[in-house]
N, C-alpha and C positions, 0 to 999 in steps of 0.2 A: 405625522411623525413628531415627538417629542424632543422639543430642544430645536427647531429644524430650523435652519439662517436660511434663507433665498437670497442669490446674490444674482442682480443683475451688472452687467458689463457692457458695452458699448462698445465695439469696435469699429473705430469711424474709419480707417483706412478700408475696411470691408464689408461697411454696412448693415451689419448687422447686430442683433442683440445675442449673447452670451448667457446661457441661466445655469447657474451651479444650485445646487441643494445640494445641503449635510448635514448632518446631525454634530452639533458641537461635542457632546458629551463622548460619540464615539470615536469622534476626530483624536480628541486631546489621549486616549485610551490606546489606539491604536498607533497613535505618532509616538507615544513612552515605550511598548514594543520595538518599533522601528530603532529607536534610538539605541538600545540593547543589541540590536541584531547590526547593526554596524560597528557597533560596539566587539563585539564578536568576530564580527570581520575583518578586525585588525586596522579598522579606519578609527578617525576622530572625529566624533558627530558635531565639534564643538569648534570646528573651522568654518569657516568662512561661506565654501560653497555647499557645505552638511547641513549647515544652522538649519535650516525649513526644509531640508528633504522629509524628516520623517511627518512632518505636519501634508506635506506636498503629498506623499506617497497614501497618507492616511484618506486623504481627497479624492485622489486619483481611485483606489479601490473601492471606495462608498459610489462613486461615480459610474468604475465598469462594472459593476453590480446592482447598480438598481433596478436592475431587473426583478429583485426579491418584494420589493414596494407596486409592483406590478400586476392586474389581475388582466393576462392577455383575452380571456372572452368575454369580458366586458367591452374591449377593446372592438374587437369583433361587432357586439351587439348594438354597440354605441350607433352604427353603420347598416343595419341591414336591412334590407328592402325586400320588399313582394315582386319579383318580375318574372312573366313566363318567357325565360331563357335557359335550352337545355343543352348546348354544344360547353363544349372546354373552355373556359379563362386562366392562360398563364399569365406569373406576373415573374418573371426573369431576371438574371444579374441582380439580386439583390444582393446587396453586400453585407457582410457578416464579419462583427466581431467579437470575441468570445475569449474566456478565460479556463485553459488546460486544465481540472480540477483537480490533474494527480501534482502538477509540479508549477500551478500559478503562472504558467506564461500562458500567451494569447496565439490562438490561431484565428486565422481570417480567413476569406474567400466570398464565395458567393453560393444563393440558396436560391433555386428555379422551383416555383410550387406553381401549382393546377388544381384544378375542381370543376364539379360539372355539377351545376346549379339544379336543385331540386325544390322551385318553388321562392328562394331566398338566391340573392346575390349580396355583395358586400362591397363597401367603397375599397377602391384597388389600393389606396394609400394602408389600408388596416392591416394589410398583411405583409407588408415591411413590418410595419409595427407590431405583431407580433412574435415575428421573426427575430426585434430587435428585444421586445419585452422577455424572452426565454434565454437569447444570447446574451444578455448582461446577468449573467450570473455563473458561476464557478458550475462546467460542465466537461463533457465528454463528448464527441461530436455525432456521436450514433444515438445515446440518449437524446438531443437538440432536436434531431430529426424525428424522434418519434412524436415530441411532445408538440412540436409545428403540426407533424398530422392529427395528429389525435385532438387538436385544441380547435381546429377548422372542420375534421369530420364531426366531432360534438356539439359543434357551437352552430353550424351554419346546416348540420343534417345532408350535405350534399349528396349527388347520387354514387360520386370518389372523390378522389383526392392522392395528388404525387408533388414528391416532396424530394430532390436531390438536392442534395450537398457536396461541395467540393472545397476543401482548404487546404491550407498551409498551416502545419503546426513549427513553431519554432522550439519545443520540445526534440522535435526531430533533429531542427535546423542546427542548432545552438550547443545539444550538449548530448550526451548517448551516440546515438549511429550517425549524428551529424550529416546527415542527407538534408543539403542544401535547396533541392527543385521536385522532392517527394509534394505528390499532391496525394490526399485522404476524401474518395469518394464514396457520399452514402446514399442511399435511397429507401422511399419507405412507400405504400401505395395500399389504398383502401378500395372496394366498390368495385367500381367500372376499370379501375388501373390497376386490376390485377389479371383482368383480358390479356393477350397479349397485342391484338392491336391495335386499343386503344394504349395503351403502354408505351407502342411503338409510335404510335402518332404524337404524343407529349414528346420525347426523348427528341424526334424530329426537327418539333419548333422552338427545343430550346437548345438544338443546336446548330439552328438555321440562321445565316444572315437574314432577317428581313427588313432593316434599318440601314 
């Protein structure tokens, strides 16, 4: 990326390291916006606790969107092995965050996906990571879903593939029909999960205490 600062952070209370990427050029672009739309707002961008929101805010969107910097089946590929294993791999309670694409706020939840190995398995961490690579980018939570299955049926060739989503949009929560405890569930299934028993048997273990 052009112009692009890495900033490393240290958090010693928690141990760990912090990595921000941005692009400067489009920082300074989109904080001059910002500063307009508060402007408009009827605030004063030019107090005290305003002075770096819009630089703040400019960060914060380059951040829940990097997902756009992302090629999720590389991610995939970087990962995958030869092994003759044919039964189900869920990887469950993934957690999901994501940005509303009609009205800029975030819904979250969680994203339970499966596959039934055809020759090829993949390290179990890749697909958070992809899940995360589609979800930082300005969506809609039924397109999210197709693009999780379709980026794991293409890439990994398996023999299915199921893919539910459940969130919270605070589009709901926040402003329109203001429904507070609405959850949004979707589902998408290739292959062998469009059976119904095999269908049934995914749905089962991700909705089974086994832990």
């Amino acid at each position: 990326m052009d112009n692009q600062t890495q900033k490393f952070t240290e958090e010693e209370n928690e141990g760990y390291i912090k990595i921000d990427r941005y692009n400067e050029g489009k920082i300074a672009s989109i904080a001059t916006h910002y500063k307009d739309i508060l402007e408009q707002l009827g605030e004063n961008p030019a107090r005290e606790g305003l002075l770096k929101t819009p630089e703040r805010v400019a960060k914060a969107l380059q951040y829940l969107t990097h997902g756009y910097d992302t090629k999720p089946e590389e991610i995939l590929r970087s990962a995958m092995f030869k092994e003759d294993y044919s039964q189900m791999v869920v990887v469950k309670d993934i957690e999901v965050f994501s940005m509303c694409e009609h009205h800029m706020l975030p819904f979250f939840g969680k994203a339970h996906i499966a596959y039934i190995p055809n020759g090829h398995i993949v390290g179990l961490s890749k697909i958070p990571r992809v899940v995360d690579a589609f979800a930082r980018r300005l969506q809609v939570q039924e397109r999210l879903t197709n693009e999780i299955r379709d980026c794991i049926q293409e890439t990994l060739n398996p023999a299915g593939v199921a893919v539910v989503m459940e969130c919270k949009h605070l589009c709901m929560a926040m402003r329109g029909i203001q429904k507070q405890n609405s959850v949004t569930t979707t589902s998408a299934f290739t292959g062998e999960f469009a059976k119904d028993k095999t269908r049934a048997e995914f749905l089962r273990l991700i909705t089974a205490s086994l832990h």
